[in-house]
C-alpha positions in Angstrom: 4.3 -7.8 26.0 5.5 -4.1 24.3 4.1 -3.8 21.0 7.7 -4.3 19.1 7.6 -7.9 20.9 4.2 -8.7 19.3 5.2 -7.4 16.1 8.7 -9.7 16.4 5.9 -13.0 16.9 3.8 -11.2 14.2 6.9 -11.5 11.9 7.5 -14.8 13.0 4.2 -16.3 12.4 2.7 -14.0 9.2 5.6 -14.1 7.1 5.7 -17.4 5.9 2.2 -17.0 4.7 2.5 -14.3 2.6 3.5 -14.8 -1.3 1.6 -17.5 -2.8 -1.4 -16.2 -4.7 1.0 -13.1 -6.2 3.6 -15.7 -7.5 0.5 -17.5 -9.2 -0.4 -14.5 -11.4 0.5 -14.3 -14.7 0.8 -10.6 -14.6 4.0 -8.6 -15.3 5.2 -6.7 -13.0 5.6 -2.6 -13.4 8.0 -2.3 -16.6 9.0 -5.8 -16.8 8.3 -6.6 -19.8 11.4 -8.1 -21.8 10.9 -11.5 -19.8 8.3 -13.9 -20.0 7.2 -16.1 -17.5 5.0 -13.4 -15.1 6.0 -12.9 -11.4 8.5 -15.7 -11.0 10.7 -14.8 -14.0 12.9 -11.3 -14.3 16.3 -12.3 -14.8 16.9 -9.1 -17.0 15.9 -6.8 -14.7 18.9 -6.5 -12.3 18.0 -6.2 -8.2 18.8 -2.5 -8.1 17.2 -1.1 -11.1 13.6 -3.0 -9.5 14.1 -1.1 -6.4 14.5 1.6 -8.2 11.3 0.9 -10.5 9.6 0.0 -7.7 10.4 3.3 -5.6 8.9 5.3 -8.5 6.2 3.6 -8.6 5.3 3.8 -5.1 6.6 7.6 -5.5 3.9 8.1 -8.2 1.4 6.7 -6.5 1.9 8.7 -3.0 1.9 11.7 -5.1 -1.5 11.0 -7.0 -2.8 9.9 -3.8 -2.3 13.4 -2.4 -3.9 15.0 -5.3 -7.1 12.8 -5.0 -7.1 13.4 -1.1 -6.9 17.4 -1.6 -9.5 17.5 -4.9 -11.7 15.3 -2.7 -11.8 18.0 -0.2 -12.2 20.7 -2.2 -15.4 19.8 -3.7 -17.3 17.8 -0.9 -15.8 18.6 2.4 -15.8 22.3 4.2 -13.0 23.1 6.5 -15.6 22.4 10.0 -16.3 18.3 8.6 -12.4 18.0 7.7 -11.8 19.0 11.8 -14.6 16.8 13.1 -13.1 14.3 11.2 -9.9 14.8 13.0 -11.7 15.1 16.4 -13.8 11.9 16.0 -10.3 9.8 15.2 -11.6 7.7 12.6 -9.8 4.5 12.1 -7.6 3.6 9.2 -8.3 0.2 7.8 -4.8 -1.1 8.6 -4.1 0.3 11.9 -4.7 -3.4 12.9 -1.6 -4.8 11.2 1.4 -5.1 12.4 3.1 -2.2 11.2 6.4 -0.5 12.4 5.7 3.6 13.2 7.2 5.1 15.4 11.3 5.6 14.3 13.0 3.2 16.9 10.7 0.1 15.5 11.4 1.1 11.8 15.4 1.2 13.3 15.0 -2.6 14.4 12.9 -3.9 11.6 15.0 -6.5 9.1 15.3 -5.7 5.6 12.8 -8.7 5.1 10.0 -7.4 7.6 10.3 -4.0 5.6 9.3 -6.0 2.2 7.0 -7.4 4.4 5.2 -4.5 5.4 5.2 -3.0 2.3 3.6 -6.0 0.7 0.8 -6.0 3.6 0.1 -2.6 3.1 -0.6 -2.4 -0.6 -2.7 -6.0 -0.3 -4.9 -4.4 2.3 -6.0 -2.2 0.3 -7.0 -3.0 -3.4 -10.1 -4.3 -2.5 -11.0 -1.0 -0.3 -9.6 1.3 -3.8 -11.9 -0.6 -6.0 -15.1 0.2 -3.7 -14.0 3.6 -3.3 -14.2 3.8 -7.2 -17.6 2.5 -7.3 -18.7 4.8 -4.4 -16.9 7.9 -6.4 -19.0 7.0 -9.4 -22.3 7.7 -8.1 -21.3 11.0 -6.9 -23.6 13.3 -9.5 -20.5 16.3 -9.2 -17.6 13.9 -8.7 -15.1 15.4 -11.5 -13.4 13.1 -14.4 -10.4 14.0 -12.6 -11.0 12.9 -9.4 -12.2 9.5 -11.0 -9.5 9.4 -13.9 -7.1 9.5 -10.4 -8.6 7.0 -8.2 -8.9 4.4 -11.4 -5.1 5.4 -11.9 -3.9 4.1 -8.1 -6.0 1.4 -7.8 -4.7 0.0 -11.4 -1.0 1.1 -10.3 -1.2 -1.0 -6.7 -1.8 -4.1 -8.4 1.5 -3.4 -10.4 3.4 -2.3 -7.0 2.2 -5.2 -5.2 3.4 -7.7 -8.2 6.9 -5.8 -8.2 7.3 -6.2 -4.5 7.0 -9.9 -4.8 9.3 -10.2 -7.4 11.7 -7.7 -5.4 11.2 -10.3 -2.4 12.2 -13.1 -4.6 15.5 -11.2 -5.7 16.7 -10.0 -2.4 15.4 -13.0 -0.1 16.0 -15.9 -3.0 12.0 -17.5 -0.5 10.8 -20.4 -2.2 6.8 -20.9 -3.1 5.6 -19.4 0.3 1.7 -19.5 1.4 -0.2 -16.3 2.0 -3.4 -15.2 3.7 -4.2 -11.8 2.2 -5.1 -8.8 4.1 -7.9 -7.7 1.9 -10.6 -9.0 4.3 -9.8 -6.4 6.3 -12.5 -3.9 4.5 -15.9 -4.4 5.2 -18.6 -2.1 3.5 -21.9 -0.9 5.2 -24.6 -1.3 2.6 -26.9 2.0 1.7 -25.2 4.6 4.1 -26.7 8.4 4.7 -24.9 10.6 2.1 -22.5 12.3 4.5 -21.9 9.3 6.1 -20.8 7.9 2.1 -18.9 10.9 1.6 -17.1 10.9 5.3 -16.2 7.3 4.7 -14.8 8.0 1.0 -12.8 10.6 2.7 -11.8 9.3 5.6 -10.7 6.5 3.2 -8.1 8.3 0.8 -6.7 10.1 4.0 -5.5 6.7 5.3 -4.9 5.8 1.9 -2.7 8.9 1.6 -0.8 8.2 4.7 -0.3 4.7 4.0 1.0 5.3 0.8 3.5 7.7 1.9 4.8 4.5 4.2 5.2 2.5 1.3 7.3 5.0 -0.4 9.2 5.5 3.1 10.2 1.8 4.0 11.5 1.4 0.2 13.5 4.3 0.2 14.6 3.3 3.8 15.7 -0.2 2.3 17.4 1.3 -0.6 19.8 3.3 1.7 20.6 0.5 3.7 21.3 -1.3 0.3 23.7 1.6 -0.4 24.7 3.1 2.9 24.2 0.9 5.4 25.1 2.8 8.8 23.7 6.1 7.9 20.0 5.6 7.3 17.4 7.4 9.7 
C-alpha cells in the first residue's frame, strides 16, 4: 500500500474521532470575543474573516517559533552540534502522523483532511511546548527572551487549536464528533545528561519550527482554494 493509500484509510478512520474534547471547552477562541457560548458559538464572526484570524495567528506563531529556534542556537549550540544534529537525523515527534508532505499528496488532500491535519499538528504538540518551558527554566543562562517566547507559543497554540475547531464547524457544518488526541505522542526521559537536555530542547523547537511553518502552509493553501480554486500550488 503507497503511503497516500494509508493516509486515505488514515483519513477515513481518524477523522471522525477528532473534535470532542475542543468543542467541550469553554474557552474563546483567538479574537472571538463579541459571542458567548465558547467553541460552539461564533455566529458574528463570518467564515472568512476566521480564516483570516486564524492564518495570522498561525503566521505569528511560525514567526516566533523561528526566533526561539535561532536564539536557542545562538546561546547553547556551536555550529559542529547543530551539524551532528543534522547527521544523526533525529526524529520529529509527529513524523508518525499521517501527514501530507511531499506536493502531489498536499494536491490530493480535501479541504477537510487539510483542517484535519492542521488540527493534529497543533494537538501534538501542547503537551511537548509546556515541557519544553519547564526544561528552558532550569537553564541557569536561558534569557527572559527566549522564555518570554516559548510561554508566548505555547499560550497561542491553545488559541489556534480552539479557532481551528471552530473554523471546522463553519466550513464542514460536523456535528459533536469524538477525538483521541495526539498529545500522547511525547514521552519525556526523566534526569537526562545536560547535552542530551539541551539536544532534545533543540531538536524539539526545530520540529516545532518546521511544523509550524505547515500549519501556516495548509491554511494559506485552503484559503486560495476558498478564493481561487484552480490556481493553488
Amino acid at each position: 500500500m503507497n503511503r497516500l493509500n494509508k493516509m486515505t484509510v488514515m483519513q477515513s478512520v481518524v477523522w471522525p474521532l477528532l473534535l470532542w474534547p475542543c468543542l467541550q471547552t469553554v474557552s474563546v477562541p483567538l479574537n472571538c470575543r463579541e459571542d458567548q457560548g465558547g467553541v460552539n458559538r461564533c455566529p458574528s464572526i463570518s467564515q472568512e474573516k476566521l480564516l483570516d484570524r486564524v492564518i495570522q495567528h498561525a503566521e505569528l506563531i511560525y514567526r516566533v517559533s523561528e526566533e526561539s529556534c535561532s536564539l536557542f542556537e545562538e546561546m547553547f549550540i556551536p555550529f559542529e552540534l547543530q551539524l551532528q544534529r543534522n547527521q544523526a537525523g533525529y526524529a520529529c515527534i509527529t513524523k508518525a502522523l499521517p501527514i501530507p508532505s511531499s506536493r502531489s499528496e498536499i494536491q490530493q488532500i480535501s479541504d477537510k483532511w487539510l483542517l484535519h491535519s492542521v488540527l493534529m499538528l497543533v494537538q501534538s504538540w501542547i503537551e511537548p511546548l509546556v515541557y519544553l518551558q519547564t526544561s528552558l527554566n532550569l537553564y541557569d543562562v536561558a534569557p527572559d527572551t527566549l522564555l518570554n517566547k516559548t510561554k508566548w507559543v505555547s499560550e497561542k497554540l491553545i488559541s489556534l487549536e480552539q479557532g481551528v475547531v471552530v473554523l471546522i464547524k463553519k466550513m464542514l457544518d460536523e456535528g459533536l464528533l469524538t477525538t483521541n488526541s495526539e498529545q500522547g505522542l511525547f514521552h519525556n526521559d526523566a534526569q537526562p545528561e545536560m547535552l542530551e537536555s539541551v539536544m532534545r530542547d533543540y531538536t524539539s523547537l526545530s520540529c516545532f519550527k518546521k511544523d509550524a511553518h505547515k500549519m501556516e502552509t495548509f491554511l494559506k493553501l485552503l484559503k486560495c482554494r476558498q478564493t481561487d480554486k484552480y490556481n493553488c500550488a
